[in-house]
C-alpha positions as CSV (number, residue, x, y, z in Angstrom):
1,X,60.9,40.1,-100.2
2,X,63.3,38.4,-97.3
3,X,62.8,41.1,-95.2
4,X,58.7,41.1,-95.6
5,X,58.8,37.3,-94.3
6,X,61.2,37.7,-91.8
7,X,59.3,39.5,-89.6
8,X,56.1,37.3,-90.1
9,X,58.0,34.1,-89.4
10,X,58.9,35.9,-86.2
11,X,55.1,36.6,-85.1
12,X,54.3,33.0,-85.8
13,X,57.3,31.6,-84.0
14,X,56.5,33.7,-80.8
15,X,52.3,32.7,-81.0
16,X,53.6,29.2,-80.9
17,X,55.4,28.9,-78.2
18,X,52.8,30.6,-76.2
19,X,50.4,28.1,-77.2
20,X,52.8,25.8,-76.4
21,X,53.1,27.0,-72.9
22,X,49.8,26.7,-72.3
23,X,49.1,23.4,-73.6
24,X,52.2,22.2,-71.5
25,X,50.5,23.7,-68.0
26,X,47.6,21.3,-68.9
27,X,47.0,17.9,-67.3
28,X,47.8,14.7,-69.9
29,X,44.8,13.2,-69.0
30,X,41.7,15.6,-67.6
31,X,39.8,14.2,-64.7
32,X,36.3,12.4,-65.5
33,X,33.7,14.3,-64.2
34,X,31.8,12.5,-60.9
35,X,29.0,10.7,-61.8
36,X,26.2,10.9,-59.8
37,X,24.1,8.4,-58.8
38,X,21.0,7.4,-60.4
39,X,18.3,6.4,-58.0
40,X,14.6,5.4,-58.7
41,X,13.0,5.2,-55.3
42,X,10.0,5.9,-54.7
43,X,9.1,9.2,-53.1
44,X,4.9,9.2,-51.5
45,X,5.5,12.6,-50.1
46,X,7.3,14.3,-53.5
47,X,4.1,14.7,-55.4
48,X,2.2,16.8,-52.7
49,X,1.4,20.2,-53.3
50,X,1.6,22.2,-50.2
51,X,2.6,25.3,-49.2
52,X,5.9,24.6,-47.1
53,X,6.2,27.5,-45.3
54,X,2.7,27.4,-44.2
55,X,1.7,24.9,-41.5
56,X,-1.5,22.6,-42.6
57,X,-4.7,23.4,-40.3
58,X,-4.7,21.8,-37.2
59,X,-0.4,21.6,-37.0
60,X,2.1,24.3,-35.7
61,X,5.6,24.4,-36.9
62,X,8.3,23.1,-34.1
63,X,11.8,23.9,-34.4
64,X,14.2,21.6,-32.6
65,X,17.1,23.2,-30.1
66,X,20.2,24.1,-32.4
67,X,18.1,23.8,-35.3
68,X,18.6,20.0,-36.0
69,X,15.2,19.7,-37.1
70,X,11.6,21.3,-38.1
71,X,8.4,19.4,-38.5
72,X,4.7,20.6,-38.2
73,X,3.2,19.0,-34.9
74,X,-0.7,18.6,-34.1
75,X,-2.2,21.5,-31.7
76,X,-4.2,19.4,-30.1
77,X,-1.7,16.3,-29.1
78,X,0.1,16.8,-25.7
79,X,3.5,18.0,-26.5
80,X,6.7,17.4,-25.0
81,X,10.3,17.4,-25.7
82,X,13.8,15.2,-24.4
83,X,15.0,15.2,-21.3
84,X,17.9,17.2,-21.2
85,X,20.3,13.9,-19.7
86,X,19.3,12.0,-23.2
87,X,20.3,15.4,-24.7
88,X,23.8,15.4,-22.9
89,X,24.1,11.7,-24.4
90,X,23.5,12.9,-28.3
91,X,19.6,12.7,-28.6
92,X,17.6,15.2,-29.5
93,X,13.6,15.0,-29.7
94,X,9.7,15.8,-29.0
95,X,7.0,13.6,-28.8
96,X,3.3,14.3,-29.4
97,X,0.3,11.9,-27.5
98,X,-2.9,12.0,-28.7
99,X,-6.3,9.7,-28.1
100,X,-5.2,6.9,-25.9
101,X,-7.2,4.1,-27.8
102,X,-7.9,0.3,-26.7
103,X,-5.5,0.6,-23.5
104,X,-2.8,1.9,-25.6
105,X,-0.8,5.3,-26.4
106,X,-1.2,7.0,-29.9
107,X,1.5,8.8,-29.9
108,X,4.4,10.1,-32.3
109,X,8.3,10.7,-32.0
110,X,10.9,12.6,-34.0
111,X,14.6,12.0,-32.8
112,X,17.9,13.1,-33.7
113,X,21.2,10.9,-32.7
114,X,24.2,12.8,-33.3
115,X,27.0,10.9,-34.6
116,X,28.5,10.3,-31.4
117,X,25.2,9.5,-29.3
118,X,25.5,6.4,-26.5
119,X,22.3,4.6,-28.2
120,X,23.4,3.4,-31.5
121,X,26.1,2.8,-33.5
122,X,24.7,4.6,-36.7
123,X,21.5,4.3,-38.7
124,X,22.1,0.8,-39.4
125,X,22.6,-0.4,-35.9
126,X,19.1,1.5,-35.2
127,X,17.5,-0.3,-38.3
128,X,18.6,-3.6,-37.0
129,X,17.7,-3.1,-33.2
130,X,14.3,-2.3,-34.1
131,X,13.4,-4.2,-37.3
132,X,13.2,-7.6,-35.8
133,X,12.6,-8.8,-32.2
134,X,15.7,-9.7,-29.7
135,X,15.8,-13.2,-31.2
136,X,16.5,-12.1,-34.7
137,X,13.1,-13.0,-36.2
138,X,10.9,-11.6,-38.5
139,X,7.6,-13.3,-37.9
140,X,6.4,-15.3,-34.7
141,X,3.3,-16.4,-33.6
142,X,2.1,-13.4,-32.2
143,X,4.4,-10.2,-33.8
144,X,5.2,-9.1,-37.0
145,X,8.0,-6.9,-38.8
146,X,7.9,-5.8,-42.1
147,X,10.3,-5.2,-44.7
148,X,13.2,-2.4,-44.4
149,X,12.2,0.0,-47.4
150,X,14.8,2.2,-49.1
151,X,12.8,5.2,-50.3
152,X,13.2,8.9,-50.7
153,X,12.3,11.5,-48.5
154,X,11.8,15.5,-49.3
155,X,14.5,14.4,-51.9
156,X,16.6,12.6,-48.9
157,X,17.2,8.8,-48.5
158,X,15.1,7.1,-46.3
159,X,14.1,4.0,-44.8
160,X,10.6,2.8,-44.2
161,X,9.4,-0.2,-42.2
162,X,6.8,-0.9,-40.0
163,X,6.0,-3.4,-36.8
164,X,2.8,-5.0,-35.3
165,X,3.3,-6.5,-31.4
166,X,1.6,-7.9,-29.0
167,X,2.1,-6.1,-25.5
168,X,1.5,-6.0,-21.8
169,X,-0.8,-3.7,-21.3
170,X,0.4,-3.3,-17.6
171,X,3.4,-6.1,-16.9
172,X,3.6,-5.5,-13.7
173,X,0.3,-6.6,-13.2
174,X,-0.9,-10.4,-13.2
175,X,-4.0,-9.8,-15.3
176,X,-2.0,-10.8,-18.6
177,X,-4.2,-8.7,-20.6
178,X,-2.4,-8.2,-24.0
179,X,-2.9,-5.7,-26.8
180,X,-1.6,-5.2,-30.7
181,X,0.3,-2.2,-31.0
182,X,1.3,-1.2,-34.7
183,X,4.5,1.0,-35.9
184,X,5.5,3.2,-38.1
185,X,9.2,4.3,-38.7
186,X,11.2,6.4,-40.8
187,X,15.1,6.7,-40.6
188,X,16.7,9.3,-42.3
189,X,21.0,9.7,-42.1
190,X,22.3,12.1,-42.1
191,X,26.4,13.8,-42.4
192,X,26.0,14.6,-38.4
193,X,24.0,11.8,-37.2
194,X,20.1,10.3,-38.4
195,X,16.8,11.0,-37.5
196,X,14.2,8.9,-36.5
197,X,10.3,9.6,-36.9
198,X,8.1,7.2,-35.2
199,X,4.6,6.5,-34.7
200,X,3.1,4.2,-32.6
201,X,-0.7,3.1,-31.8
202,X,-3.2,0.3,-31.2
203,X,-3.5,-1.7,-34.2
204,X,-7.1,-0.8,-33.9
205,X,-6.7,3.0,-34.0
206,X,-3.4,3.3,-36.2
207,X,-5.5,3.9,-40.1
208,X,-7.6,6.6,-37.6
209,X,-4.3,8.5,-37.0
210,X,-1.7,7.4,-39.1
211,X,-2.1,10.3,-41.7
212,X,-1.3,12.9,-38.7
213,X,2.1,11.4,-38.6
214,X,2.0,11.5,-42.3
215,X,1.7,15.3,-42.1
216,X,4.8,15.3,-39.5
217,X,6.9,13.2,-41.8
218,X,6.0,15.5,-44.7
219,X,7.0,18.9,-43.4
220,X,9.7,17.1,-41.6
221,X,13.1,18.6,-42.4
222,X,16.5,18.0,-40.7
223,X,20.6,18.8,-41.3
């Protein structure tokens, strides 16, 4: 009868200390998985249905120079693209000009600033620059910026605001004739730099030909 246990206490012993091993190569404690973070922005362009590979009537897809960005652009607008000496200095971009309405441009932008660009220090030093006037303010007699709006973009985060200026419509001339010009802006960061999308019009023409823009910042897509 000895002999019959014998060898089973043998198998058990050597299963043992092989579980043993193994439970000894295993961290004490086992890392807590990341959590990731829950956002509830709002996202206008998320609920669209639209092919994406197919550009919407009227728009042509644009691919920006070492593929920092795509966006659908409107046929008809004049197109043109940076100046290769801002390119040199970390900005990449195109602009589109359409109807020139109550003396002023309607016209929109989409620029990339690398990382290292000579313009900004970041996304945030853009933000700031250009969401209140030189003075700091908000709201003067004459201009007014909105609110900086943390939203979502094609599943990227995003921030919205918007501007409405008086301006010279020719400073160097003494006729002082002034206009309200109206923008739109979108900044987007990204790991290599941030993109801006900008549109810009006469208050009186920027409902007319906002949702072109709208169709840019849609199908807009960057690294």
């Amino acid at each position: 009868m000895l002999k019959k246990v014998i060898p089973v206490l043998i198998v058990l012993f050597v299963i043992g200390g092989v579980v043993y091993i193994k439970r000894s190569k295993k961290p004490l404690v086992s890392p807590a998985p990341a959590q990731k973070e829950q956002l509830n922005l709002s996202d206008e362009f998320k609920g669209l249905e639209k092919n994406f590979e197919a550009s919407a009537s009227g728009f042509k897809r644009f691919i920006m120079d070492k593929e920092y960005f795509l966006c659908d652009i409107p046929e008809a607008w004049e197109f043109s693209k940076m100046e290769e000496r801002k390119n040199r200095k970390g900005a990449y971009g195109l602009q589109v000009v359409g109807p020139r309405i109550g003396d002023a441009p309607t016209l929109a932008r989409v620029t990339f600033y690398l990382r290292e660009n000579v313009y900004f220090n970041g996304h945030e030093d853009f933000i700031e620059s250009n969401s209140k006037d030189i003075f700091g303010d908000t709201k003067t007699e004459t201009d007014t910026y909105g609110p900086v709006e943390k939203i979502k973009l094609n599943d990227r985060i995003a921030y919205r605001f918007e501007s409405e200026v008086q301006s010279n419509v020719n400073p160097e001339s003494k006729s002082g004739k002034f206009i309200m010009i109206k923008e739109k802006l979108y900044v987007v960061p990204g790991e290599k730099g941030f993109h801006v999308l900008r549109f810009m019009s006469s208050s009186s023409a920027y409902d007319k030909y906002l949702p072109i823009f709208e169709e840019m910042v849609y199908s807009f897509r960057g690294i």
